[in-house]
N, C-alpha and C positions, 0 to 999 in steps of 0.2 A: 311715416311711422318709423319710431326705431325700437329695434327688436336687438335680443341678445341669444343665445344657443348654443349647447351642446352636442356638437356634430356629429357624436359619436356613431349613432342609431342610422344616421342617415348617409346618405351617396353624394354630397354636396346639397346647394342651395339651387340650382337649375332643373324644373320640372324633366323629368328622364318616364320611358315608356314604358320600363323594365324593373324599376328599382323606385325606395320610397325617397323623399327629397325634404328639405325645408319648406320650401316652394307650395309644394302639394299639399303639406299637413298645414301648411297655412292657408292656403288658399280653401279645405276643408272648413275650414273655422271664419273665416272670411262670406263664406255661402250661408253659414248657418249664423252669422249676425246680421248682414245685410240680404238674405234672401236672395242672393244672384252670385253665380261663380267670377267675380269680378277678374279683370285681368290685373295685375301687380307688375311692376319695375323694381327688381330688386341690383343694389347700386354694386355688386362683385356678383361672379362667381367663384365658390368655394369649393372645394375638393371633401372628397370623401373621408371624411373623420375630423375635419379641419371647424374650428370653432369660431365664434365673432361675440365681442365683446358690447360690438356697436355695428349693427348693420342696418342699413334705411331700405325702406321701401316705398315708394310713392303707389298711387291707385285715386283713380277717377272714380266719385261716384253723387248722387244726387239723394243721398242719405238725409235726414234733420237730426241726424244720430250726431250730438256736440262733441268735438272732436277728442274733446277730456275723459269723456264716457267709453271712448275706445275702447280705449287698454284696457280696461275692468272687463269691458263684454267680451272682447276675443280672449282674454288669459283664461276665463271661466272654462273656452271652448279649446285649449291648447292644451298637449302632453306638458309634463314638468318640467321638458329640458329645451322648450322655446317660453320668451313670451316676451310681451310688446311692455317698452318700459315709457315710450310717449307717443302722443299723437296731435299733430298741427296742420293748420290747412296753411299750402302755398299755393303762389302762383299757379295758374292753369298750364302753360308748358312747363313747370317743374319735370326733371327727368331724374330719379333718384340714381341712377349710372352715369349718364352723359354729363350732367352736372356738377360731377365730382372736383376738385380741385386737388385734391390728395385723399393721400388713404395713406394709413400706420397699421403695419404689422408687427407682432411680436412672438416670437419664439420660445418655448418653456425649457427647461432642461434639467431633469432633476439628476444633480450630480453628488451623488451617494453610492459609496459600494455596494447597497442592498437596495433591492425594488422598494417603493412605498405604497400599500398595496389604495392609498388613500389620494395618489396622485395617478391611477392607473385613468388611461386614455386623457390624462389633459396634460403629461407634458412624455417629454423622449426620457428615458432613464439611461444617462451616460456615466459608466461607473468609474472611468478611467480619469487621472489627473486634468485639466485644464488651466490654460495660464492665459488669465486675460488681458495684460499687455499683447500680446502674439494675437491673440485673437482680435485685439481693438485694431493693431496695424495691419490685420487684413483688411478688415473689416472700412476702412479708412480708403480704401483701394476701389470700392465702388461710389464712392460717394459723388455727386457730378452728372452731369450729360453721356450716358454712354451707349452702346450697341450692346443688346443684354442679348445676343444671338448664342454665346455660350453657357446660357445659366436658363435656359427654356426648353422643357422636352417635347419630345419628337410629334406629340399631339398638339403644340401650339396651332391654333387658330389663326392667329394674327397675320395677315394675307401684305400688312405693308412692314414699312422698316421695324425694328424692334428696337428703336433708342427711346429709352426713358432718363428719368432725370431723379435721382436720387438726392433727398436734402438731408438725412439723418440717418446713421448707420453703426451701431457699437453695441457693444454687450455690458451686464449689469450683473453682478450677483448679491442675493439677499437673503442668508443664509446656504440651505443647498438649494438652492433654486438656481440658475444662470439664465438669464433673460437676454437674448437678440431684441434689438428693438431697430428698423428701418422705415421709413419714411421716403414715399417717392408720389409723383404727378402718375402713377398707373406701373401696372405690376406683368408680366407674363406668364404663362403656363409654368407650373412651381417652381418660378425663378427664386423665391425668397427660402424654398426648401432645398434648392441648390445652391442659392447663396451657402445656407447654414451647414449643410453636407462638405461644401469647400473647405470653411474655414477652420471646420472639426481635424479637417486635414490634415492642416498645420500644426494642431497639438499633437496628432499624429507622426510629423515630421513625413509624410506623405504628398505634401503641399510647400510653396512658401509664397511670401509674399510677393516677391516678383513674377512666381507664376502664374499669380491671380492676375495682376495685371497683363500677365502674356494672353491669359485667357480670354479677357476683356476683347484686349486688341485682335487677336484671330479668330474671334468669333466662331470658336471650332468647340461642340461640344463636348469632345473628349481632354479638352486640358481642362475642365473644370469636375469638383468632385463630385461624391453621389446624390441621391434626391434623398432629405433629412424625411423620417416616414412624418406622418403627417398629425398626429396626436401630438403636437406640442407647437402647433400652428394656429395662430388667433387672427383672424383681421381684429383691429384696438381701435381704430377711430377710425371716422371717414368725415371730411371735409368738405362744408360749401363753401362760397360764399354768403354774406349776411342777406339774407331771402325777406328782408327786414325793410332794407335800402331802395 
């Protein structure tokens, strides 16, 4: 299934003990069309306030429920700010995580002197100048094979190396809007909101481009900048393989 959402209401996409989740308000709605609290594989974890434009979920189940019929019956049962925009049957090991081949993240920035009170929790409101050459040549610095040890906070999970592999990395603007857009084979603990934190640096003059790369290389989380908050953080696509072939 792929599903889209407004993060804002919720703690991330990972069932939590304490706190209400995507996870949980889905899997709600999930018991009340097929009659059983089904277990789900959801393909990220997302961070609290953090949004997905495209997030998959796999789930096993011996339904006659035709898979087209989905999305109609779970949206009926879903708040306003999720809902399931398809549904297809794969493969029986289908793993809507393990599976993944890449994932695209994108970052919102509404850069305007004045709040918009109509862009409030879906992007950062940065009111200060921005110069997107400066920003593309940081930005250009992660792209590649690398050790992402300095751009992952201190709650990373990730127990082995932390090199990922970066295919696409720059920023866009489209009126006051400035959109980060990256592209990697898997992501860290809010690497991608540290990335963006970094590179805000440099229009800062607080950063530059060579020390992004120093950053890289020493894998030391203090040369890299702050964590970007999280309201203007999308997962935008997630990639399989054709499940077709």
């Amino acid at each position: 299934m792929t599903i889209r959402y407004k993060g804002t209401a919720y703690h991330g996409f990972q069932v939590q003990s304490n706190a209400v989740t995507v996870a949980q308000v889905f899997q709600d709605a999930v018991e009340r069309v097929f009659g059983s609290r089904l277990d789900i594989k959801g393909c990220s974890r997302t961070d609290t306030g953090v949004h997905a434009n495209q997030y998959c979920i796999s789930m096993k189940t011996e339904s006659h429920i035709p898979a087209e019929r989905v999305p109609a019956a779970l949206n009926i049962n879903l708040p306003a700010d999720i809902a399931v925009l398809s549904c297809e049957e794969v493969p029986e090991d289908f793993h809507a995580r393990y599976d993944v081949i890449s994932k695209q993240y994108i970052y919102k920035l509404l850069n305007t002197p004045c709040r918009d009170p109509f862009w409030e929790n879906l992007a950062y409101h940065y009111p200060y100048p921005l110069n997107l050459q400066l920003l593309n040549d940081g930005a250009r610095q992660f792209i590649g094979t690398h050790d992402f040890t300095a751009f992952t906070s201190a709650g990373c999970t990730v127990k082995g190396d932390k090199v990922r592999t970066i295919f696409e990395c720059g920023f866009t603007r489209q009126n006051e809007i400035v959109q980060f857009s990256v592209t990697g084979d898997g992501f860290l603990y809010h690497m991608v909101r540290i990335m963006v934190g970094t590179l805000l640096e440099l229009c800062q003059g607080k950063q530059t481009v060579q020390g992004i790369r120093q950053a890289i290389e020493l894998r030391q989380r203090g040369c890299a900048g702050v964590t970007a908050p999280a309201c203007g953080l999308y997962l935008n696509q997630v990639n399989y393989q054709d499940l077709r072939g």
